[in-house]
C-alpha positions as a printed Julia matrix, in Angstrom:
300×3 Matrix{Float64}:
 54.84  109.78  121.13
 52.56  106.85  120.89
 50.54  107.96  123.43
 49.37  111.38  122.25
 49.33  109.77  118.59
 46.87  107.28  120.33
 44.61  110.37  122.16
 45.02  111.94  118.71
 43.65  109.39  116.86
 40.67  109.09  118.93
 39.69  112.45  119.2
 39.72  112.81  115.59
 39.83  116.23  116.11
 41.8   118.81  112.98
 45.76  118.55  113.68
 48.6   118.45  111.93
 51.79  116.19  112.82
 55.0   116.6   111.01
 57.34  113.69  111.37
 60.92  115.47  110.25
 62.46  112.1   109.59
 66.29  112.4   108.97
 67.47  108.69  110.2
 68.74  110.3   113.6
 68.42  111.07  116.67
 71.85  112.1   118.17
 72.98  108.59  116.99
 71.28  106.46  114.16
 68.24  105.78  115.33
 67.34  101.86  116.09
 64.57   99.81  116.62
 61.48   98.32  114.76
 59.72  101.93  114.31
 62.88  103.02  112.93
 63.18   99.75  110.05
 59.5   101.12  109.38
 60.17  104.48  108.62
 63.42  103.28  106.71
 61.0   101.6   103.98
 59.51  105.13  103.14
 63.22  106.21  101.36
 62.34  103.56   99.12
 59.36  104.11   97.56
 59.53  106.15   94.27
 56.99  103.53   92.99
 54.15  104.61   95.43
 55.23  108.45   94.92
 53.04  110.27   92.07
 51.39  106.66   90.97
 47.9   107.68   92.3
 47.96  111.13   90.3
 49.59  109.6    87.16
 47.39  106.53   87.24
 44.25  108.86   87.24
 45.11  110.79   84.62
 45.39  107.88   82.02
 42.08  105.9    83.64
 40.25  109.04   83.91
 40.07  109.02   79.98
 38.49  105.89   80.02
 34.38  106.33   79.05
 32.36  104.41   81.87
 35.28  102.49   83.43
 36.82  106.07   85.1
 35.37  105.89   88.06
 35.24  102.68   89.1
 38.72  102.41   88.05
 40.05  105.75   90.16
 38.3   103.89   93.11
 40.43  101.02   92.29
 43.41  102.81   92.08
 42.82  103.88   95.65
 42.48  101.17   96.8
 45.84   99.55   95.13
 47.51  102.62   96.74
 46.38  101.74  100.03
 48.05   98.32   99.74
 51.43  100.19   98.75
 51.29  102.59  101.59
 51.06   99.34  103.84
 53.85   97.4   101.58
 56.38  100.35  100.89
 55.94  103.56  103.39
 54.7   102.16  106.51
 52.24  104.4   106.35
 49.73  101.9   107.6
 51.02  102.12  111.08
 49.73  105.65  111.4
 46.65  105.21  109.37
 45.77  102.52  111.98
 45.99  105.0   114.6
 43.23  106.99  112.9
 45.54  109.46  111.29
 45.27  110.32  107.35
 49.37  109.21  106.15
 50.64  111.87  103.66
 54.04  111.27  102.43
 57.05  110.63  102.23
 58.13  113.86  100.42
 61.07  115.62  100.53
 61.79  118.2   103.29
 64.41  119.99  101.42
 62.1   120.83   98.28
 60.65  123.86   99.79
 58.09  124.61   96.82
 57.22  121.43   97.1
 56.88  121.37  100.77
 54.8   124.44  100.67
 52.63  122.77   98.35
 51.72  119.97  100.84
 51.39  121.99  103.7
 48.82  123.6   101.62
 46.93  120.81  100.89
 46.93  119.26  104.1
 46.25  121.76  106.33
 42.44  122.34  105.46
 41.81  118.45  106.27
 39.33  117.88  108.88
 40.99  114.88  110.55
 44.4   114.65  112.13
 47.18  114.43  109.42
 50.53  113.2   109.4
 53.05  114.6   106.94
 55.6   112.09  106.39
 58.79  114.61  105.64
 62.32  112.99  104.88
 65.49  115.34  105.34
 69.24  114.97  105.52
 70.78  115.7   109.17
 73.37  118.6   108.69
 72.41  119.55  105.05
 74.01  122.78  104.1
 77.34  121.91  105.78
 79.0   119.51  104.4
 81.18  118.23  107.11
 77.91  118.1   109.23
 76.08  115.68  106.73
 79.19  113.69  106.36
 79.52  113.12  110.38
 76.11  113.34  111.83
 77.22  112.11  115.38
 80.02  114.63  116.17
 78.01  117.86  114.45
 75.07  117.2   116.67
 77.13  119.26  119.53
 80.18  120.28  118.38
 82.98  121.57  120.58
 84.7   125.29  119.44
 85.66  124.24  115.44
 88.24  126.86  113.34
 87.39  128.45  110.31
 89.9   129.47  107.55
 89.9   131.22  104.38
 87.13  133.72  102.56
 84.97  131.25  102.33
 85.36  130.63  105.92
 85.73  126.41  105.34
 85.49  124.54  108.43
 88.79  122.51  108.35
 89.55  120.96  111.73
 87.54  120.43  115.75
 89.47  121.74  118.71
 89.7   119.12  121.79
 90.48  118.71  124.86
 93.48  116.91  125.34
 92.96  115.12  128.91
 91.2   111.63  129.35
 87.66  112.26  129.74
 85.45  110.95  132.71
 83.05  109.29  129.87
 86.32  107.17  128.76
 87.03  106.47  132.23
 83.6   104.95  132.75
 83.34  103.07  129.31
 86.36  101.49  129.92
 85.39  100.31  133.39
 82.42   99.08  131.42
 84.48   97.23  129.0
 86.95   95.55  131.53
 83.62   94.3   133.6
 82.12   92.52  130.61
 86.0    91.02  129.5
 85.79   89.89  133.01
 82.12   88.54  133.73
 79.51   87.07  131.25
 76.79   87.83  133.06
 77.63   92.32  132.8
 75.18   93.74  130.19
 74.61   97.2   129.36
 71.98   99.51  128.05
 72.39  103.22  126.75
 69.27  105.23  124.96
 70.62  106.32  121.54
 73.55  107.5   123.26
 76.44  104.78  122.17
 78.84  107.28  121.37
 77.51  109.75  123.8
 78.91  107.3   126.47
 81.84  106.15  124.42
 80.62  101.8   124.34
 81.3   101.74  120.86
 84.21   99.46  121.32
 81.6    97.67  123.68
 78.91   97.03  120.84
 81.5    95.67  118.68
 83.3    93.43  120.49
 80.18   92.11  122.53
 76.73   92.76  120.5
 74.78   90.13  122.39
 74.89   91.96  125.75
 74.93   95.5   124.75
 71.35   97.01  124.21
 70.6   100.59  122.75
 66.88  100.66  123.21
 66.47  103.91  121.3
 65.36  107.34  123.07
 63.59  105.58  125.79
 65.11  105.59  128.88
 62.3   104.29  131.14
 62.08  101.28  129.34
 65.89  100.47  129.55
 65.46  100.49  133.18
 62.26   98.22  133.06
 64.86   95.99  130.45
 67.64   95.97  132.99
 65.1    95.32  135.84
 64.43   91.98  133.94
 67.33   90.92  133.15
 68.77   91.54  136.74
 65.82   88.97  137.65
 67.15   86.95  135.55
 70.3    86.29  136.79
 72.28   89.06  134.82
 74.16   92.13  135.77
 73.09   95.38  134.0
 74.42   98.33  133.76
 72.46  101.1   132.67
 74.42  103.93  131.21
 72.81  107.54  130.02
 73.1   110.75  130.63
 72.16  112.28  134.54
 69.38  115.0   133.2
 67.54  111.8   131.34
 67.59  109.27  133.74
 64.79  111.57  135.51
 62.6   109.8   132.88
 62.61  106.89  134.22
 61.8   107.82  138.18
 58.63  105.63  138.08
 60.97  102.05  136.63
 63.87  103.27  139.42
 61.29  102.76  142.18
 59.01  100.34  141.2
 61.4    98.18  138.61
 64.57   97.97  140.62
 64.49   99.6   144.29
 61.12   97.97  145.46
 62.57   94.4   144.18
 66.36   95.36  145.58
 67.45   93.98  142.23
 71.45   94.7   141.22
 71.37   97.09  138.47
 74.39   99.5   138.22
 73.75  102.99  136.86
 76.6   104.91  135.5
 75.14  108.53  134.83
 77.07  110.44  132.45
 77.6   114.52  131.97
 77.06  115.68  135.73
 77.04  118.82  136.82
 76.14  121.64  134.45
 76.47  121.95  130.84
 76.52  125.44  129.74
 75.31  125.89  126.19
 72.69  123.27  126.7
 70.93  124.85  129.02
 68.99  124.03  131.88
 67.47  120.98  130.65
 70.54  119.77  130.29
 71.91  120.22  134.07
 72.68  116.91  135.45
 72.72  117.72  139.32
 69.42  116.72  140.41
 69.9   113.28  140.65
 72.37  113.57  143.79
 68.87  114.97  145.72
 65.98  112.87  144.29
 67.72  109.02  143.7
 69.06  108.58  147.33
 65.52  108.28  148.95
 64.84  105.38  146.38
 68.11  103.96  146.99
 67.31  103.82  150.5
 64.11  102.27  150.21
 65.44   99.41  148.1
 68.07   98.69  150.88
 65.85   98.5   153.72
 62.08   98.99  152.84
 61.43   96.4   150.21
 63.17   93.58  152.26
């Protein structure tokens, strides 16, 4: 994301870049970016004072404009204090927002307004993961993907989630996961905004200081566990097979050229059905053991 915002920025060219910010990802979102963005719910001061401001100064004989340029400035300091906003404007885009992504005249509006600049824009949108159904806003985490739910009554009310009753492979793991750090101080582990994805809740709770969710970034958790395994630790890195292809480049140059120990437990093999085939987590059998087998005998 950074990077195109960064080849956006320079190219100043006319674009328009929506950030749909709902507080998730599959999980809450973490992470500095994310404490940013979390400002901009707060910040009914900086919303509407630059229009209602104007008005009243823009009756003032003489002092109008000099005051409206005033204003703007004032505003800018407020989009840095309250929205964030800075971050982007830094990165030579124009900051427009927050607004509300459910207000669709309203929403309209802006798009309107915006989409005639001749700069890139970004339209800061806020929005409620799940709204419409209310069990979905209430639970977030297990509406992202749900299994088969049942539906009663006319107005067809969704009232419980089927599930499977054997002992999942992902419970299997975590609890491996959990026994290793009861038993060794040194075990971290890492998961990409997947904590209840790969079941370490019970993990983050009863050990915060070596459990790491770096967000959707899966290259840099290897690069993190890479370090650490320097270091003296024991990482285990725990996300989802179809991801971990993100992070080829850290595999090979991170941990295989410097044989470091870092254990990957790679959730959801095989294929996945509904998700579809970017989803399928059966490639890494064919493209990790040639990087495996470097680190064992290459790099030494």
């Amino acid at each position: 994301m950074f990077e195109a915002l960064n080849n956006a920025g320079h190219l100043k060219r006319k674009l328009l870049v929506i950030l749909n910010d709902n507080k998730m990802s599959i999980c809450p979102r973490v992470g500095a970016l994310a404490h940013t963005l979390d400002r901009a719910r707060l910040t009914n001061l900086y919303q509407g004072s630059k229009r209602n401001l104007k008005k009243v100064v823009g009756k003032i004989p003489l002092l109008g404009g000099m005051a409206n340029q005033a204003i703007d400035q004032v505003r800018d300091g407020l989009k840095a204090l309250l929205t964030g906003g800075m971050l982007f404007e830094e990165l030579g885009f124009h900051y427009v927002g927050p607004i509300d992504g459910h207000d669709l005249p309203s929403l309209r509006s802006w798009l309107a307004k915006v989409k005639d600049y001749p700069g890139p824009v970004l339209l800061h949108v806020l929005t409620v993961k799940g709204a419409g159904v209310r069990q979905a806003s209430e639970d977030p985490v297990t509406y992202h993907t749900p299994p088969v739910f049942e539906k009663v009554g006319p107005d067809r009310t969704i009232v419980s989630l089927k599930r499977g009753g054997a002992k999942a492979y992902t419970d299997a793991v975590s609890g491996a996961i959990y026994q290793s750090m009861q038993e060794n101080s040194h075990v971290t582990v890492m998961t990409a905004a997947m904590c209840q994805g790969n079941k370490l809740e019970k993990v983050r709770t009863d050990f915060p200081e070596r459990f790491f969710d770096v967000g959707i970034c899966e290259s840099h958790a290897v690069a993190f566990a890479a370090g650490q395994a320097k270091a003296g630790l024991r990482p285990i890195v725990d996300i989802y097979s179809t991801f971990l292809q993100r992070t080829y480049d850290q595999i090979f140059q991170e941990v295989a050229l410097q044989n470091l120990p870092v254990t990957f437990c790679l959730d959801r093999a095989g294929l996945t059905g509904p998700d579809g085939p970017t989803h399928h987590g059966c490639f890494d059998i064919s493209y990790l053991p040639p990087v495996s087998e470097y680190g064992r005998h290459g790099a030494r």
